[in-house]
C-alpha positions in Angstrom: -29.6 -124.3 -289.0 -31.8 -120.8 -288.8 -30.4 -117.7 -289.3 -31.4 -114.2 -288.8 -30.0 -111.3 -290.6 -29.9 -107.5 -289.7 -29.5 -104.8 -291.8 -28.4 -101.7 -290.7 -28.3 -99.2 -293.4 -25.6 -100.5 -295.9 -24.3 -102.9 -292.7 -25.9 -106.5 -292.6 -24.8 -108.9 -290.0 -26.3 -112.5 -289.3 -27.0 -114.4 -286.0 -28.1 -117.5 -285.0 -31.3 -116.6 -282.7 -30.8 -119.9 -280.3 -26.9 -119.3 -280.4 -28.0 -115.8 -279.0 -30.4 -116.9 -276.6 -28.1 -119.6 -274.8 -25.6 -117.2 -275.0 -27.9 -114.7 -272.7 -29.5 -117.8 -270.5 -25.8 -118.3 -269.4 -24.8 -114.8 -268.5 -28.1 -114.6 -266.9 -27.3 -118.0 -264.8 -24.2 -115.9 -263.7 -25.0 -113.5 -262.7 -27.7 -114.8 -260.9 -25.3 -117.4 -259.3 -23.4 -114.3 -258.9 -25.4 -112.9 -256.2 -26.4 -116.1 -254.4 -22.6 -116.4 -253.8 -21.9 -112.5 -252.8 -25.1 -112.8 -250.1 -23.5 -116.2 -248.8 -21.5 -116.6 -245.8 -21.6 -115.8 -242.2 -22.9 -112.2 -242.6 -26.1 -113.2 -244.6 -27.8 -110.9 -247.6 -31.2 -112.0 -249.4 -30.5 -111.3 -253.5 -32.5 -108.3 -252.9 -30.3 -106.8 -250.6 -27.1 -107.7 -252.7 -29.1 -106.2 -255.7 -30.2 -102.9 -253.7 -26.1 -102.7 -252.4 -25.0 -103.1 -255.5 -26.7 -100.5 -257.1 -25.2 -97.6 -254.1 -28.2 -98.6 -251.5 -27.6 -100.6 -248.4 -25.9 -99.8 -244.9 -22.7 -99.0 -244.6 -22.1 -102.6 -243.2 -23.3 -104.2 -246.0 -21.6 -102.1 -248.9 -18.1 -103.0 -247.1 -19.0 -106.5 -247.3 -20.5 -106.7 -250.8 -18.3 -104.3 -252.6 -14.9 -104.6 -250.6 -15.1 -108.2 -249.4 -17.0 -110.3 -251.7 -17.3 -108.6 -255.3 -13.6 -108.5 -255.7 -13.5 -112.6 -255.5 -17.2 -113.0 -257.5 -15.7 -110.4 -260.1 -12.2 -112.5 -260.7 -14.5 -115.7 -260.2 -16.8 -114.4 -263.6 -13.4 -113.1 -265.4 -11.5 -116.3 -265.0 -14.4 -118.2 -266.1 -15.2 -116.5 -269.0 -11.4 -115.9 -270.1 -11.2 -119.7 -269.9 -14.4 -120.4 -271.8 -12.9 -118.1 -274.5 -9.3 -119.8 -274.8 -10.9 -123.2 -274.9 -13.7 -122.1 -278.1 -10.5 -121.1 -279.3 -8.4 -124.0 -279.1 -11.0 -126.7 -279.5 -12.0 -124.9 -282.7 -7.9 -124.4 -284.1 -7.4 -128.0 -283.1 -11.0 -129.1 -284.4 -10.8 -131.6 -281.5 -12.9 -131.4 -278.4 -10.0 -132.3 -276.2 -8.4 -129.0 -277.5 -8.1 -127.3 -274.2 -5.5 -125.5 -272.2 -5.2 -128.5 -269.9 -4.7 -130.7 -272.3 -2.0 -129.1 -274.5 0.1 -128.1 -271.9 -0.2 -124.0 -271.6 -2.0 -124.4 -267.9 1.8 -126.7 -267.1 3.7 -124.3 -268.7 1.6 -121.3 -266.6 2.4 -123.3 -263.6 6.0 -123.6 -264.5 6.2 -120.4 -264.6 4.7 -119.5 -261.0 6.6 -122.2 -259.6 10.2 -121.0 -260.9 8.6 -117.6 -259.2 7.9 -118.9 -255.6 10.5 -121.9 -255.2 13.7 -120.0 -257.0 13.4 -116.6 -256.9 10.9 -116.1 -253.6 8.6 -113.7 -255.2 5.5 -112.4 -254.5 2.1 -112.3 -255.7 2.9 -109.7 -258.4 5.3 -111.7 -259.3 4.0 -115.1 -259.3 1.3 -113.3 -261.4 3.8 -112.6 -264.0 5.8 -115.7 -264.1 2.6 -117.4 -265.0 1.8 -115.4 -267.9 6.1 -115.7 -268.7 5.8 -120.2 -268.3 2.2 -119.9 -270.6 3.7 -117.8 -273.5 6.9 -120.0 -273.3 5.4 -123.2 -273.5 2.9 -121.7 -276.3 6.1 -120.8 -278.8 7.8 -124.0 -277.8 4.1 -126.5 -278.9 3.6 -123.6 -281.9 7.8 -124.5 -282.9 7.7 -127.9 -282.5 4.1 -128.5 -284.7 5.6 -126.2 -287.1 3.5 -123.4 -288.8 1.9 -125.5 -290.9 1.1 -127.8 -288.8 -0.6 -125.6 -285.5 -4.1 -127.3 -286.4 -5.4 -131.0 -285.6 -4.3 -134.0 -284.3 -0.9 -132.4 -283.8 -0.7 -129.7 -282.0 -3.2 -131.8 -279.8 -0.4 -134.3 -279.7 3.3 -131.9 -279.6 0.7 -130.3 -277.0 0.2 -133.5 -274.3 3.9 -134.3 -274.8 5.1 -131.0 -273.5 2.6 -131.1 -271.0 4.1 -134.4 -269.6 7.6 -132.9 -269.5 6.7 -129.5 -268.0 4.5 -131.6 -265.1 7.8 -133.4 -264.7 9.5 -130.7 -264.3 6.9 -129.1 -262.0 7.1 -132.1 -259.8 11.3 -131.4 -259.4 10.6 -127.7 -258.3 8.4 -128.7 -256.0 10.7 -131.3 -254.0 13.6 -128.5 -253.9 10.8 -125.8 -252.3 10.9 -125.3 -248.6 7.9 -126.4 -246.7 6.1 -122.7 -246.4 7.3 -122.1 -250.2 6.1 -125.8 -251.3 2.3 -125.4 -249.1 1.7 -121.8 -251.0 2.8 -123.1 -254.3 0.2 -126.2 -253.8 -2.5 -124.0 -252.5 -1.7 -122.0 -256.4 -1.6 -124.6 -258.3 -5.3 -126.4 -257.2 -6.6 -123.5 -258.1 -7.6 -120.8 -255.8 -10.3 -117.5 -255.6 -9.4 -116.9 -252.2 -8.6 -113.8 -250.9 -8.4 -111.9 -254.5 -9.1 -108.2 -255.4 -9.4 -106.1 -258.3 -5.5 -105.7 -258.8 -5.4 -109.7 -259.5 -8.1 -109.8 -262.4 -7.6 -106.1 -263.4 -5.0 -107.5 -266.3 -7.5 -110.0 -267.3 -10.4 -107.7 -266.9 -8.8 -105.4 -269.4 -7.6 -108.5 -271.7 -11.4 -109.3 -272.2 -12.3 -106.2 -273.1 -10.2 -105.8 -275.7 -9.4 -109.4 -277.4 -13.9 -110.2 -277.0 -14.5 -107.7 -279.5 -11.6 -108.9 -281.6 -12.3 -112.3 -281.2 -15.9 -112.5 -281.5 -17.0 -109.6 -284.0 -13.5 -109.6 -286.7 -12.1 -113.1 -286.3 -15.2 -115.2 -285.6 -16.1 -115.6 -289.3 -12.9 -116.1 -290.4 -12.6 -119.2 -287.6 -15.7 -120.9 -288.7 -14.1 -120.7 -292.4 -11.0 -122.5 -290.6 -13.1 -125.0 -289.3 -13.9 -126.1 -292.9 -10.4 -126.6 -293.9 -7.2 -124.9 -294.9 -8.4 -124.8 -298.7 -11.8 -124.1 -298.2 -10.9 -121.3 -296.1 -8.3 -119.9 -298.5 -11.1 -120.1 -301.4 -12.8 -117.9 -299.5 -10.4 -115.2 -298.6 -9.5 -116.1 -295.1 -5.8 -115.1 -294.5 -5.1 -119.2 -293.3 -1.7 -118.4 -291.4 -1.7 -115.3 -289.7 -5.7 -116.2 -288.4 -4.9 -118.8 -286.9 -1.5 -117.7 -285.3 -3.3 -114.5 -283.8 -6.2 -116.5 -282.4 -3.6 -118.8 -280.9 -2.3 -116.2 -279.5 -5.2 -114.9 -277.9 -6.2 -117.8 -276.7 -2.5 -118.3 -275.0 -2.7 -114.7 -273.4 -6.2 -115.3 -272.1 -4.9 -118.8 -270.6 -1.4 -117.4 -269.2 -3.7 -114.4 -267.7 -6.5 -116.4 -266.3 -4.0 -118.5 -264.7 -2.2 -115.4 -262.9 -5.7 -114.4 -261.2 -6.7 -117.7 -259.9 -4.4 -120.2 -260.6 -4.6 -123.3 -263.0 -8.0 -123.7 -262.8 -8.6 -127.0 -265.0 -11.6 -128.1 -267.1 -13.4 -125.1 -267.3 -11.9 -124.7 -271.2 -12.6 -127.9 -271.8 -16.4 -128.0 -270.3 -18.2 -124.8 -271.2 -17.1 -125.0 -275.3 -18.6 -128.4 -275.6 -21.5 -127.8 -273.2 -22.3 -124.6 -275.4 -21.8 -126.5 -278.7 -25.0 -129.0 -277.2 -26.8 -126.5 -276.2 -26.8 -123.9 -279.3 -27.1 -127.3 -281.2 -24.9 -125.6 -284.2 -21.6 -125.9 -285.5 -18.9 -123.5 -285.4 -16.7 -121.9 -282.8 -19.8 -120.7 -280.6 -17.7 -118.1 -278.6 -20.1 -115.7 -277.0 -22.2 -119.0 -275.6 -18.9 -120.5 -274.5 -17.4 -117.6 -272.5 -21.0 -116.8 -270.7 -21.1 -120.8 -270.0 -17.4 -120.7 -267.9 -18.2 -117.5 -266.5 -21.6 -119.7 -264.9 -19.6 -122.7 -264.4 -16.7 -120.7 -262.6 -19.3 -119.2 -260.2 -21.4 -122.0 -260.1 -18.0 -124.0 -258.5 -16.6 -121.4 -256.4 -20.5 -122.0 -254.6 -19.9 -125.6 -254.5 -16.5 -124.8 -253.0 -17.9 -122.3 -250.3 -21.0 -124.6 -249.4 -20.4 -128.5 -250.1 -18.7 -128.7 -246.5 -19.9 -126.2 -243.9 -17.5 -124.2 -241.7 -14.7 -125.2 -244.6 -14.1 -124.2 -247.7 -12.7 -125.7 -251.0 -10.1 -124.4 -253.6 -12.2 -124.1 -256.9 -10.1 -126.1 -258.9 -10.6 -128.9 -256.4 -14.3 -129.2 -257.6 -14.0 -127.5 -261.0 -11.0 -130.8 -261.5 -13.5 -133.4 -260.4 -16.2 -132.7 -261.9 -14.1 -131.7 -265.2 -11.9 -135.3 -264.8 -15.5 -137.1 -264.4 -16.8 -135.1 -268.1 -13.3 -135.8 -269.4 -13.8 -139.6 -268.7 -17.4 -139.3 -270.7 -16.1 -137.7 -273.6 -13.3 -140.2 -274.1 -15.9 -143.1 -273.8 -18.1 -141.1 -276.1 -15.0 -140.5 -278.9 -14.2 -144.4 -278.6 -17.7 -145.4 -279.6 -18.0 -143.2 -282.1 -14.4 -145.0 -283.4 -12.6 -141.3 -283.6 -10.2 -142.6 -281.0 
């Protein structure tokens, strides 16, 4: 596995040169996919144009449609993506299991919970569907983190306290949606798929501010500390790594980015699960791989929201609807793949 080190006067750092390169092939493929999608639609741009609008050029037509219409849904599309590539590094390294994800465990049910107490009981509105989200992710987060114990929020079971809770909170979830009236019931199913329609700023501006403060936590303090983790509880402890209160703040990072990606779009599924492990192959090293994995979901997020926009013309798809098949289809893959290898 090659290395590079810097040195910086009495600073030294190390990097993985392909780790960095995928990393900047992914954000590139995301932007670019960025652009296609904000020069899409029935008032047509060419890349250049977008580009040129952008940067303050461009009629006043086009910078109402770029900059008011269409950036504020790319923006929350590269956001949710990225925030969601993020949780699931996080998770799938804590649980050192690839089906470590926000799906899996539960916090997208609980985040859904949440939004559905909103809508069906209380008749609120966006603001505060937004919040109730972020309220049902936190909840069901300290209820999985009580019932694994402290010692126990690693592995097989928080993976397995996680997929319990998520089949009672989908219960439950199913219950508040047969008491909803039929306007209340159609916006809360429109929510739950999934949905980049018709954001703004004000619905990724929490999560926008979230990444810019937990990515530099995350990636530059905690991310050698995680890849000691990943080695073990004693290993980690050998080498200095404060074992318990690690792994509960990157837990809760990774809750926070969950509860708040779900706020701006909705449940999206898979896109934690996908973009860790597609990162992992391509970087071809071991470790948490966090940079590469939230540049990969912020490609994959765009990348389905064009799918969504394009797949049937004159309609348009809720993301989640193609993010969840072609996430259920990898899911199917992986399990096969586990089996095989006899770790299932």
């Amino acid at each position: 596995m090659r290395q590079a080190v810097i040195r910086a006067g009495g600073v030294s750092g190390r990097f993985r040169p392909r780790a960095l390169l995928v990393a900047a092939g992914c954000a590139l493929a995301a932007c670019a996919v960025a652009v296609v999608l904000i020069g899409s639609g029935d008032f047509q741009m060419s890349p250049a144009q977008v580009v040129q609008t952008l940067l303050g050029g461009g009629d006043p037509a086009q910078d109402f449609i770029v900059n008011k219409l269409r950036l504020p849904r790319v923006g929350t599309a590269l956001a949710v993506g990225a925030g969601l590539g993020l949780a699931g590094a996080l998770f799938q390294s804590l649980t050192r299991n690839p089906l470590g994800s926000p799906d899996i465990l539960g916090f997208s049910q609980g985040s859904a919970a949440g939004a559905l107490v909103t809508i069906v009981l209380l008749g609120g509105g966006t603001v505060a569907v937004g919040l109730g989200s972020v309220a049902g992710a936190l909840l069901t987060g300290l209820v999985i983190y009580a019932l694994a114990g402290r010692h126990g929020a690693h592995g097989q079971r928080l993976v397995l306290f996680g997929i319990g809770v998520a089949a009672i909170v989908t219960g439950v979830n199913g219950y508040l949606l047969t008491q909803a009236r039929i306007i209340e019931a159609a916006r809360a199913m429109v929510w739950l798929t999934g949905s980049l329609d018709g954001r703004d700023w004000g619905d990724s501006a929490p999560l926008l501010v979230a990444l810019a403060v937990l990515v530099p936590l995350v990636v530059v303090v905690f991310g050698r500390p995680l890849r000691m983790l990943e080695m073990g509880d004693e290993s980690a402890r050998a080498l200095g790594v404060p074992v318990t209160a690690s792994r509960t703040l990157m837990l809760g990072a990774a809750v926070l980015l969950t509860a708040l990606t779900a706020a701006a779009a909705g449940p999206v599924s898979f896109i934690a699960l996908t973009a860790p492990q597609l990162a992992r192959r391509l970087t071809r090293t071991t470790g948490p791989n966090l940079t590469a994995s939230l540049c990969m979901g912020a490609a994959l997020m765009v990348a389905a929201d064009w799918v969504a926009q394009h797949v049937f013309p004159g309609r348009q798809l809720p993301v989640g609807v193609v993010t969840g098949l072609l996430g259920g289809g990898y899911l199917v893959w992986l399990l096969v793949r586990e089996r095989k290898s006899g770790r299932i």
